[in-house]
N, C-alpha and C positions, 0 to 999 in steps of 0.2 A: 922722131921721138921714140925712143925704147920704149917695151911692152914690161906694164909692170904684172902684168898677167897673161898668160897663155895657155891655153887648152885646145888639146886634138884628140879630135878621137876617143873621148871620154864617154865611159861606160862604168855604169853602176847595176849592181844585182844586186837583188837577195832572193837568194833560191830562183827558183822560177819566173818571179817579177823581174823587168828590167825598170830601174826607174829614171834611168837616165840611160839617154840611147845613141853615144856615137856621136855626140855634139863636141862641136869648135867655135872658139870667139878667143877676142884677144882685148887685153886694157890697156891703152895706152898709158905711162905716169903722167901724173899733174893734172888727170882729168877726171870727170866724175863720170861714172856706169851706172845704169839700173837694169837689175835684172826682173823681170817680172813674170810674172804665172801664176792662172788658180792655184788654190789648193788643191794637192797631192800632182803638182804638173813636175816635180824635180828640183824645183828651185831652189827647197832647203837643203837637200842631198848634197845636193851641187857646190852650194856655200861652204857647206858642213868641211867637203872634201876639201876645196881651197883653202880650208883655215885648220887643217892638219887633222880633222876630227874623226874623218874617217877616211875609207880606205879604196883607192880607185879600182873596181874590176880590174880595167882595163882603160890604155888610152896614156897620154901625157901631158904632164900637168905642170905648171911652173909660177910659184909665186916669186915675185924678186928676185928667180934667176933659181930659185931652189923648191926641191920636190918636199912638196910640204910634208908628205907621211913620213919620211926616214929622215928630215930636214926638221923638224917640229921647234925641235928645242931653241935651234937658232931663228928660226919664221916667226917664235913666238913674240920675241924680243922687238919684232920690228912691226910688229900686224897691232890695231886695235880694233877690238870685236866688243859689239851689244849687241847680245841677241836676240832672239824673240822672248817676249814675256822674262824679261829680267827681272832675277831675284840676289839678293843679297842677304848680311847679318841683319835679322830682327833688330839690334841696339843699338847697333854701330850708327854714327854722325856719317854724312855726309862729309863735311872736314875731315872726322877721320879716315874715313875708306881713302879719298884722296892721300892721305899720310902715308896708309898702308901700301898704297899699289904702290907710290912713291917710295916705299923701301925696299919693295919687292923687285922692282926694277933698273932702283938705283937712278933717280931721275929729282931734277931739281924743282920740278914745276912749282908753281905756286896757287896752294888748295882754292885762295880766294879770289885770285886771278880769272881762275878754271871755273870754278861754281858762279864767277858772275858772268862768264861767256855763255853759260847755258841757264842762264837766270832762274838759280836756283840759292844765289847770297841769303835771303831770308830765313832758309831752312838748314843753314850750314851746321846748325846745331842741334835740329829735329834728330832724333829715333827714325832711323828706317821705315820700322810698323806701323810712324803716324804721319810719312809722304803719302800723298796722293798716288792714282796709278801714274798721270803724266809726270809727277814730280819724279817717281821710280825710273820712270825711261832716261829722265833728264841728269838724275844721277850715274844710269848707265852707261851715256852717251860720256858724260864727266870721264868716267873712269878709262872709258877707250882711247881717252885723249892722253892720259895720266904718263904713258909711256914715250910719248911723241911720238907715233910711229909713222913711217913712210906709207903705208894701206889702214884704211880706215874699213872696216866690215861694217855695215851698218844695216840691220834686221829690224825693220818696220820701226825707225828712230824718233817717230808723231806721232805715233798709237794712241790715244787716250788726250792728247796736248790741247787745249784750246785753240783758236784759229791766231791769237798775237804769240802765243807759244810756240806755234808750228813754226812760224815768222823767225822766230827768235833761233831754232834750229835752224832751219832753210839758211840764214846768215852765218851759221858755223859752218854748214858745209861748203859755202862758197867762199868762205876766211881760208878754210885749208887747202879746196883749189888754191886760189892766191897763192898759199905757200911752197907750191909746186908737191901738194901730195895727194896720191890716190884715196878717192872714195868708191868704194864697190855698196852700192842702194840697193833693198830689195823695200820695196812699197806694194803696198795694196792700192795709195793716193797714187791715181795713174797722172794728175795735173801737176801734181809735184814731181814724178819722174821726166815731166814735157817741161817743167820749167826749169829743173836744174841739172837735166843730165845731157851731157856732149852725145851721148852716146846710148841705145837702150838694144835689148834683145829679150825678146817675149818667146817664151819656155812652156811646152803643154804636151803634156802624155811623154815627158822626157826628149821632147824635140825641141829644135830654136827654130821654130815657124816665120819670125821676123828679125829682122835685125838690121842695123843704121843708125841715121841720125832720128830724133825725134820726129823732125820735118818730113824726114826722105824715107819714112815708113808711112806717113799720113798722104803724101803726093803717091808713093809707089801701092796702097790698100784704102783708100781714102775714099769716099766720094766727091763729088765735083762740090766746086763751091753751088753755092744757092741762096734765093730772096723770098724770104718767105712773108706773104702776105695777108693780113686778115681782111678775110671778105669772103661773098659767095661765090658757090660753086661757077658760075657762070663767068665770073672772074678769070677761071682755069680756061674754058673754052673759047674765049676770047683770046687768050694769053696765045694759047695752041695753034690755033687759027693763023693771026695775023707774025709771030716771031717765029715758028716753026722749033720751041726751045720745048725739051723735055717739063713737062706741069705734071704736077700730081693735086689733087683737092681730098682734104680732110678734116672735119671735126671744125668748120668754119674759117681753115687755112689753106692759103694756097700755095706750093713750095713749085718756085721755077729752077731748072738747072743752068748756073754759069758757065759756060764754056770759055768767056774772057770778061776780062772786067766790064770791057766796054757793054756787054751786054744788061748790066743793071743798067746802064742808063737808057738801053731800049727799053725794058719792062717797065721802067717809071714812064716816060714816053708815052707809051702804048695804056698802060693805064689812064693817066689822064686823058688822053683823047677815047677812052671808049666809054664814057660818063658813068661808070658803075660804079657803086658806093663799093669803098674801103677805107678803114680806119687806121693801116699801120703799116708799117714795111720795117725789116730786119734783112741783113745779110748775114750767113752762117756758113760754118767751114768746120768739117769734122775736127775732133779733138782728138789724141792718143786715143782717151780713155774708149771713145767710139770705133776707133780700129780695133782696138785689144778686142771687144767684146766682139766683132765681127768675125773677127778672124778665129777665137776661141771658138766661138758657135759654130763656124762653118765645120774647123777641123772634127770637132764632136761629130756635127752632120757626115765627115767622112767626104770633103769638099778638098781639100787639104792635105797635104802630110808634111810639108816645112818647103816655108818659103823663106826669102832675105830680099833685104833694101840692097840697093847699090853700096 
């Protein structure tokens, strides 16, 4: 599978600051990406430079085979971008804007088609100034589509959406994987980058600390699986005693660590034979969003300076 993106060695400045430091990753086409990072970690930089807007220090950079600063005009044609906090004309319809991009492009799409993939038919005739915030985004996601483009940019594309809304996105983006085209994600919703992206790399202080698959960054910075139990402390001391399993006790729960599966069904075991009251049991398994924050914290702590999944 060709790389519908490629970057080495990417380096951004301004004056004194570096805000992106020397970083490499690659996009496969047909697949979805997310890229993630706090605020001020590089990630908009980063984007900004992929989609022709500004201008690389240093390093090499390659969108669909073409360097997007000196490349722009032709990149443009083929990329669709919503950005962060998108704005448009006060007056202008929804229908219309779709009309507009559609002429500006030279593209056949169809306005109603388009507006009910991102269900936003209702408003196809509203004023701009009287969409919602979510409805805004959902017209900006519309207009990115307007061109067909083979790269989709996509800057925080649920911001503001209600949770059947975000759904109703979430199913665009996996329509145009189907269609064999690039989406490039950047979210703040870290369960949304674990549920639909092949592929993530987490960005902080202008470094890529992680990067893999969703999975194979949660196995490779993860904690172990765990059962977590409500009941007394004494629960833990039992637990420790007789499986020899890492226990922690807090706050009226008791969290044991799984080493293999098979080991929940010692702790259930072992519980019922040691006649101590408990009311509950759960098994849990880090999420992204639990790595991201880990891994952020530690590098702040200075634990860190970039790591990667397999």
């Amino acid at each position: 599978m060709a790389d519908a993106i490629s970057v080495r060695g990417l380096v951004k400045q301004y004056g004194p600051v570096t805000a992106v430091a020397g970083i490499d990753f690659s996009v496969a086409e047909g697949t979805v990406f997310s890229f993630l990072g706090p605020n001020g970690a590089g990630k908009t930089t980063t984007t900004e430079i992929l989609e022709g807007l500004r201008r690389a220090s240093s390093g090499e950079v390659r969108v669909l085979g073409l360097d997007p600063w000196t490349d722009g005009r032709e990149l443009h044609r083929r990329i669709g971008v919503i950005p962060q906090d998108f704005r448009f004309f006060d007056k202008i319809t929804p229908k219309e804007s779709i009309e507009y991009y559609r002429a500006l492009f030279h593209t056949q799409v169809d306005p109603t088609a388009l507006l009910a993939q991102v269900e936003l038919s209702d408003k196809a005739n509203a004023r701009y100034d009287t969409l919602s915030g979510g409805q805004k985004q959902k017209l900006g996601l519309a207009l990115a589509l307007t061109n067909v483009p083979e790269i989709c940019f996509l800057d925080e594309p649920t911001t503001g959406l209600d949770p059947h809304a975000r759904r109703a996105i979430w199913e665009v983006i996996r329509r145009l994987k189907r269609e064999g085209r690039t989406v490039f994600l950047t979210t703040h919703y870290l369960e949304e980058a674990e549920l639909l992206a092949d592929r993530v790399a987490i960005i902080h202080h202008g470094q890529i600390i992680a990067s893999g698959t969703p999975q194979e960054i949660i196995r490779a910075h993860g904690r172990p699986a765990r059962m977590r139990v409500d009941g007394p402390p004494s629960i833990a001391e039992y637990l420790r005693s007789h499986l020899g399993l890492p226990v922690d006790a807090s706050d009226g729960r008791v969290e044991v660590d799984l080493a293999r599966k098979e080991d929940a069904l010692r702790v259930l075991e072992a519980l019922q034979a040691s006649g101590l009251p408990w009311s509950s049991f759960a098994t849990e398994q880090d999420t992204l969003e639990d790595v991201f924050v880990r891994l952020v914290g530690r590098m702040d702590d200075g634990a860190i300076k970039s790591e990667a999944a397999p």
